[in-house]
N, C-alpha and C positions, 0 to 999 in steps of 0.2 A: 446145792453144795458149791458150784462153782461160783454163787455169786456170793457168797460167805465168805468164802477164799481172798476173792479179787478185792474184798473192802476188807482186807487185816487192819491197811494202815491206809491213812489219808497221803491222797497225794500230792507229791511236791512240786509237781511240772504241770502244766498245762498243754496239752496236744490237739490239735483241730482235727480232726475224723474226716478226711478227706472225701471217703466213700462215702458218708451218710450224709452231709453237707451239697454234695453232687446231687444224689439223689433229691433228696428235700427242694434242691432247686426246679427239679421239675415242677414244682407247686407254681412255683413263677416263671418256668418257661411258657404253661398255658395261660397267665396271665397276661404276659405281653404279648403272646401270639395274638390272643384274640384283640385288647384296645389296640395291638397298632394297625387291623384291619379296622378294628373299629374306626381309628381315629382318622385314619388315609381315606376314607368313604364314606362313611356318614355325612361329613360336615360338607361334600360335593354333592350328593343326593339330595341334601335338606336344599341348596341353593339351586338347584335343579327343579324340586317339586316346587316350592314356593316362586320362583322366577317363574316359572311357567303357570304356574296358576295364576299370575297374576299381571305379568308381561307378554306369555304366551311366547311364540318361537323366538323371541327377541330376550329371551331368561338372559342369555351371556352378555349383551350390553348393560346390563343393569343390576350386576352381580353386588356391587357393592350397597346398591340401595332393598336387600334382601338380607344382609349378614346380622342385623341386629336380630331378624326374626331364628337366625341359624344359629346366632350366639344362646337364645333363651331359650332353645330348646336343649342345646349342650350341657347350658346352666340348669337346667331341669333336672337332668338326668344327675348330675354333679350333685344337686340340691338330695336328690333322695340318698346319693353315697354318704354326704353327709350327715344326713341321718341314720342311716344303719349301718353306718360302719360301727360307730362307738357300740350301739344298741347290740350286734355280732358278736363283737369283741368281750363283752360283759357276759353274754350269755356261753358261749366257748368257755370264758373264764371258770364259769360255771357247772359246765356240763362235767359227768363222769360218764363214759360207755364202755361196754368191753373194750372198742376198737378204739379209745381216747375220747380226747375233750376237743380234739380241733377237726379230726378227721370224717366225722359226722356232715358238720357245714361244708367241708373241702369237696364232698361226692353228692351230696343234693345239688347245691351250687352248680357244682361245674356240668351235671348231667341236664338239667334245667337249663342252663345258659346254651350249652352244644345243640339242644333240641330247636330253641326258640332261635338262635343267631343266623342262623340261613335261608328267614322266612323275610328278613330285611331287604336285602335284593330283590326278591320274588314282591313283594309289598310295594316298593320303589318301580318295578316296571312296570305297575299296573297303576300307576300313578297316585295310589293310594297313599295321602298323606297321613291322614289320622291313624291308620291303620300302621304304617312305618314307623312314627313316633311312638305310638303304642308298644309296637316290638322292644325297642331299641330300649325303654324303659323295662322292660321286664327281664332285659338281658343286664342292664344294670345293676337293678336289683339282686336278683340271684347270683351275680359277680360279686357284687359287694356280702354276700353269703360265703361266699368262696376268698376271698383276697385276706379279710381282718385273719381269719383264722389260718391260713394260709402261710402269711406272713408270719405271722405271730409264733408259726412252727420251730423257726429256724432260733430265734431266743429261746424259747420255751429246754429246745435239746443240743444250747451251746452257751459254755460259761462264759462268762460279761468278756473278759480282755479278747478274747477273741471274736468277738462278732462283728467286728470292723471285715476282719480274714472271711468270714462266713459271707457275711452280707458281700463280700464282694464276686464271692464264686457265685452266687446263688443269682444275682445279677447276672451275671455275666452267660447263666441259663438261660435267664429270661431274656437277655437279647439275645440268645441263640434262635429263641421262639419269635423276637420280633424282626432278625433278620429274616428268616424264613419265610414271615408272612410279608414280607416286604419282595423277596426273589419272588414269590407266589402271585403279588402285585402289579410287576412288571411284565410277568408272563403273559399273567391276565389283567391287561392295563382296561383304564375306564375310558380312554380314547378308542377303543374297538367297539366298546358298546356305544356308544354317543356317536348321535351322524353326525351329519356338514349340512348344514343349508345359507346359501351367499355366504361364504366366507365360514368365518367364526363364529355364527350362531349354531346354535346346540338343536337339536332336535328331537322328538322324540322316537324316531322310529331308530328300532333297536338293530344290529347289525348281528349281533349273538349273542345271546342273555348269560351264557357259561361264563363270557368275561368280567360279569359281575357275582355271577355265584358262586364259583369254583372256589377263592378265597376262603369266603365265607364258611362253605361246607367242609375244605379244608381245616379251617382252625378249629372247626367243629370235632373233627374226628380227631386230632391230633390231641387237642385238651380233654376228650375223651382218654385216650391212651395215655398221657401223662399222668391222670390222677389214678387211671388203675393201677401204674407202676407206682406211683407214692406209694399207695394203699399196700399196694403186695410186698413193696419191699421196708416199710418203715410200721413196726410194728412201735405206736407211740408208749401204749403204756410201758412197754419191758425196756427201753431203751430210759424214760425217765427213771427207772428204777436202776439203771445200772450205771449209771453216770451223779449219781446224788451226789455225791463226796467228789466229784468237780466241783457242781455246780456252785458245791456251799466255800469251795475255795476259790470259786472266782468273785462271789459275792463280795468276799472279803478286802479282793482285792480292785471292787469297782473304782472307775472313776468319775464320784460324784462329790461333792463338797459337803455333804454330811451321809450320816451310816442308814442305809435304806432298811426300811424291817415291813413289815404289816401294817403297823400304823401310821396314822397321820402322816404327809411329808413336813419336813422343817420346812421353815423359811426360807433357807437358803437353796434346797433343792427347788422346792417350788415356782421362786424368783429364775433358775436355770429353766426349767420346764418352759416355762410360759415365753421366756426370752427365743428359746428354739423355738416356737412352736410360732411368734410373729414372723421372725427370720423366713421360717420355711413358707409362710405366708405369702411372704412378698416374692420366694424364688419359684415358688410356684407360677404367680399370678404371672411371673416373667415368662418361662419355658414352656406351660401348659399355653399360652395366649398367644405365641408365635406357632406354635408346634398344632394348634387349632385351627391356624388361619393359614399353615403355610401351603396344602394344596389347594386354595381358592389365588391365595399369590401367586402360586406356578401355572395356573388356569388363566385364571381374570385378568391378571396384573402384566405379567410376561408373555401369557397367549403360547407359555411353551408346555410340553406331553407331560402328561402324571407322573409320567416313567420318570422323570427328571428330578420330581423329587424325591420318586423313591428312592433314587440313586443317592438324593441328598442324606436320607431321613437313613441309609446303608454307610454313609461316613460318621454321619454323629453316631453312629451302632461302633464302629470301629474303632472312634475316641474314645467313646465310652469303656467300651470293653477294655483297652488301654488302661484306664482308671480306674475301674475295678479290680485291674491286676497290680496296680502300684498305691491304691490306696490304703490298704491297710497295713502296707509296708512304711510307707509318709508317714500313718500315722502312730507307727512304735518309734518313730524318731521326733516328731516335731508334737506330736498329740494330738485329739481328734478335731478342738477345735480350730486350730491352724492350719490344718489341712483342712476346712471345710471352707474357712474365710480364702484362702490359696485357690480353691476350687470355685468359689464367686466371683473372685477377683480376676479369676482367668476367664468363665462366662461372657462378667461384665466386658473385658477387653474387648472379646471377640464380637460382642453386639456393636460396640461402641467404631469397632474397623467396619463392621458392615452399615453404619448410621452413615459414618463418611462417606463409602463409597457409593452408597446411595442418591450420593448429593452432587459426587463427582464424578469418576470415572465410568459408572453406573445407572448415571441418569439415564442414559436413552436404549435402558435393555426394557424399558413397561413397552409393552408390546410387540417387540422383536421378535417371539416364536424361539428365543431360546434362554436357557439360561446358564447365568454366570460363572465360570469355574470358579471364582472367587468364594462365591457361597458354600460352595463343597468344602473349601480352605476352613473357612468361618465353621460352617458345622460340627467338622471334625473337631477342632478345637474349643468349641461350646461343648460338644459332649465328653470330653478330657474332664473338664474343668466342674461340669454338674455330676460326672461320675465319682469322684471326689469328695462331693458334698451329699450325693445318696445315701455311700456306701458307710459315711460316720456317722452321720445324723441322726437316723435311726437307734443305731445302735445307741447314742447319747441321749436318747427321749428312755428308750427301754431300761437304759441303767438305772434309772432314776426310780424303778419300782423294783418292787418283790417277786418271784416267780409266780404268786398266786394271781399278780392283777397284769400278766403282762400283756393278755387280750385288751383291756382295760386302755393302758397306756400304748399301745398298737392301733388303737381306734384314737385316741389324742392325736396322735401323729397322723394317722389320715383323715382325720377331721378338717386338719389345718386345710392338707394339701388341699382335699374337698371346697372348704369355703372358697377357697382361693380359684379354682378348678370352673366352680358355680360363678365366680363375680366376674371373671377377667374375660369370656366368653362376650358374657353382657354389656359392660364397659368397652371392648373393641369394638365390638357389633357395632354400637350405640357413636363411637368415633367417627366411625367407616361411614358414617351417614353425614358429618361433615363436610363440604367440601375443601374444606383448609387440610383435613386428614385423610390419607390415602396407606394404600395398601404399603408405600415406599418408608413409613412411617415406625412401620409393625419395629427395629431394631432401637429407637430412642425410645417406646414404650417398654421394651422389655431393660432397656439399661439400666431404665430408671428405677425401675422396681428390684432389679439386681444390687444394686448400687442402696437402696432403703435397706437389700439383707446384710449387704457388707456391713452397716454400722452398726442394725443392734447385734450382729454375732460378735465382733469386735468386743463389745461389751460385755459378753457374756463372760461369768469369771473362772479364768484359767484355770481348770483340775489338772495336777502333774498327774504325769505318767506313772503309773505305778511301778514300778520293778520288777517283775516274775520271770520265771524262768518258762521260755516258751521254747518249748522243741522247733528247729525248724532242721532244714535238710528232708533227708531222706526218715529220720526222726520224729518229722513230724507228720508223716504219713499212719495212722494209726488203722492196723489190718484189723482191728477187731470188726466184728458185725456189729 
């Protein structure tokens, strides 16, 4: 009876649902909890195991001539996201269960990944390589179980003009989950487990093995309890049923350059799709390819503590977070794609000040034992500038479809990042073995491929802003459940 009621009339305004949009974000605060431990330790382990199996206690002089082998195992794992993600996406699209169509893969997923992800450490101090790699893939896997449909939540139960707003709260979750694992990081840095022998050589005898697991089994438990509070508190099916008559008036009011339905796309939408979906290629292959390599640069390269970048890797959390609270504001004023090109543009800046200073006042911090306040600067401002470009992006892939295929087109979108994820890994690696190329390098490689997404977004053709009436203030806090 009450929801016969509530749908008399269609409605005229659009409101963002503050509380269920928060919530929904825990689906991505366990996301990023776990890759940014992932991402802070794996790629030091992998040059660990492999330096030493094959340099032996001399692993850390020779870190650079082992990254192509750390790059294609990255790209390994990257390779299988790219394949099941779209594969996830399709089948969620799919699925009907009591409990929904996305939330099925959200709890397999994330209870499989929580089990398997603290068996990495444990595999790594026992010097077991194949055995680590092995992990590390199957926690992939079953992430990419959990992430397509996951994601794919937050469009699924918010109308198009607003998912700029969405997408940026939900974010801004998810770095709550990667600061976290980042303060966790520090706590338990990887300089406590790694000896000293003569100097800066690494050794294998272990000093306390907690300072490698704790992380781990943390993120473990925490994406545990995240997805059981999704589960408890987001009842999918009843919430798509009581929100219909948004969604089909925000439909209305997408911004895409022709009228989206079930079938076929036009050409002209099409042409848009594909042009995002290069763009986010190359800003990928920029962010993901420094952001991979950058604690073997705080190791290898400067000779200074983990801790150092995590402190780095907690500024661009702070930029970020920054842009996720002013991006969906930018972009009711200027549109999605000007604020996405604005948010490259600012990227690219900031790599392009750390290219210089690497050249100049910078040169003689590779080996110093410490690193640069400069780079904190630069961070910050790199992650302003790609928070900006996250938080529209997406939402401008998803506009482009129907409710029914948005797992479909959520797997598009991370396909991209994927391939891009998979190559850029393997292309640095394969640099690094260079002598003309060095670790001081990592900021003209990301420019460049920044600077490739500035031009085809550039080109992408300008959808106006639609005009709707969107509640904000206090107004736009909607107390329904």
């Amino acid at each position: 009876m009450q929801e016969s009621s509530a749908r008399t009339k269609e409605p005229t305004a659009l409101k963002l649902n503050m509380k269920r949009t928060f919530t929904i974000g825990f689906a991505f605060f366990g996301i990023l909890l776990l890759w940014q431990v992932y991402d802070s330790w794996c790629p030091v382990f992998l040059t660990e195991l492999f330096g030493n199996a094959i340099f032996g206690n001399a692993a850390s002089a020779h870190a650079e001539e082992v990254q192509y082998l750390v790059g294609i195992i990255m790209a390994l794992d990257n390779l299988a996201a790219l394949i099941l993600l779209p594969i996830f996406g399709m089948l969620s699209d799919k699925t009907h269960t009591k409990i929904g169509k996305r939330m099925p893969y959200i709890l397999i997923g994330t209870f499989v990944s929580a089990v398997a992800f603290p068996f990495i450490p444990v595999l790594f101090h026992y010097h077991n390589v194949a055995g680590t790699v092995v992990v590390m893939a199957i926690v992939v896997c079953f992430m990419m179980m959990y992430r397509n449909p996951a994601v794919a939540l937050m469009p699924d139960l918010t109308p198009k003009p607003l998912r700029s707003k969405a997408n940026g709260i939900i974010n801004i979750m998810g770095y709550i989950g990667g600061f976290f694992a980042t303060i966790v990081g520090i706590v338990f840095v990887l300089s406590q487990y790694l000896g000293s022998q003569e100097g800066a050589e690494h050794t294998w005898q272990y000093q306390n093995i907690w300072a490698i697991e704790a992380p781990f089994l943390i993120a473990s438990v925490l994406m545990v309890v995240s997805a059981v509070f999704l589960f408890v508190k987001i009842k999918e099916n009843a919430v798509a049923e009581e929100i219909k008559d948004e969604m089909a008036l925000g439909e209305k009011l997408a911004e895409v350059v022709d009228k989206v339905d079930d079938g076929a796309m036009s050409k002209g939408n099409r042409i848009m799709l594909i042009m995002i979906l290069v763009a986010e290629f190359f800003w990928f292959m920029s962010d993901n390819g420094i952001s991979t390599f950058m604690g073997n640069y705080t190791v290898y390269y400067l000779g200074a503590a983990t801790s150092s970048n995590m402190i780095n890797t907690i500024m661009g959390g702070v930029g970020s977070v920054a842009g996720f609270a002013l991006g969906g504001i930018v972009a009711e004023k200027i549109g999605r794609k000007w604020t996405v090109v604005s948010g490259l543009a600012l990227a690219a800046l900031s790599n392009l000040v750390w290219m210089i200073l690497s050249f100049t006042v910078l040169e003689g911090a590779a080996g110093s034992g410490s690193f640069p306040v400069a780079i904190y600067v630069i961070w910050f401002v790199k992650g302003l500038g790609m928070s900006l470009v996250h938080i529209n992006s997406f939402p401008m892939v998803v506009e482009l479809c129907s409710s029914s295929k948005i797992g479909r087109f959520t797997g598009y979108y991370y396909a991209s990042s994927m391939a891009a994820q998979t190559a850029t890994p393997i292309l640095l690696g394969l640099l690094l073995l260079s002598p003309e190329f060095s670790f001081n390098l990592l900021p003209l490689y990301a420019f460049s491929c920044l600077m490739v997404s500035v031009i085809v977004f550039i080109l992408i053709k300008n959808v106006k802003v639609n005009k709707v009436k969107i509640n904000k203030g206090l107004e736009a806090f909607d107390s329904e459940d």
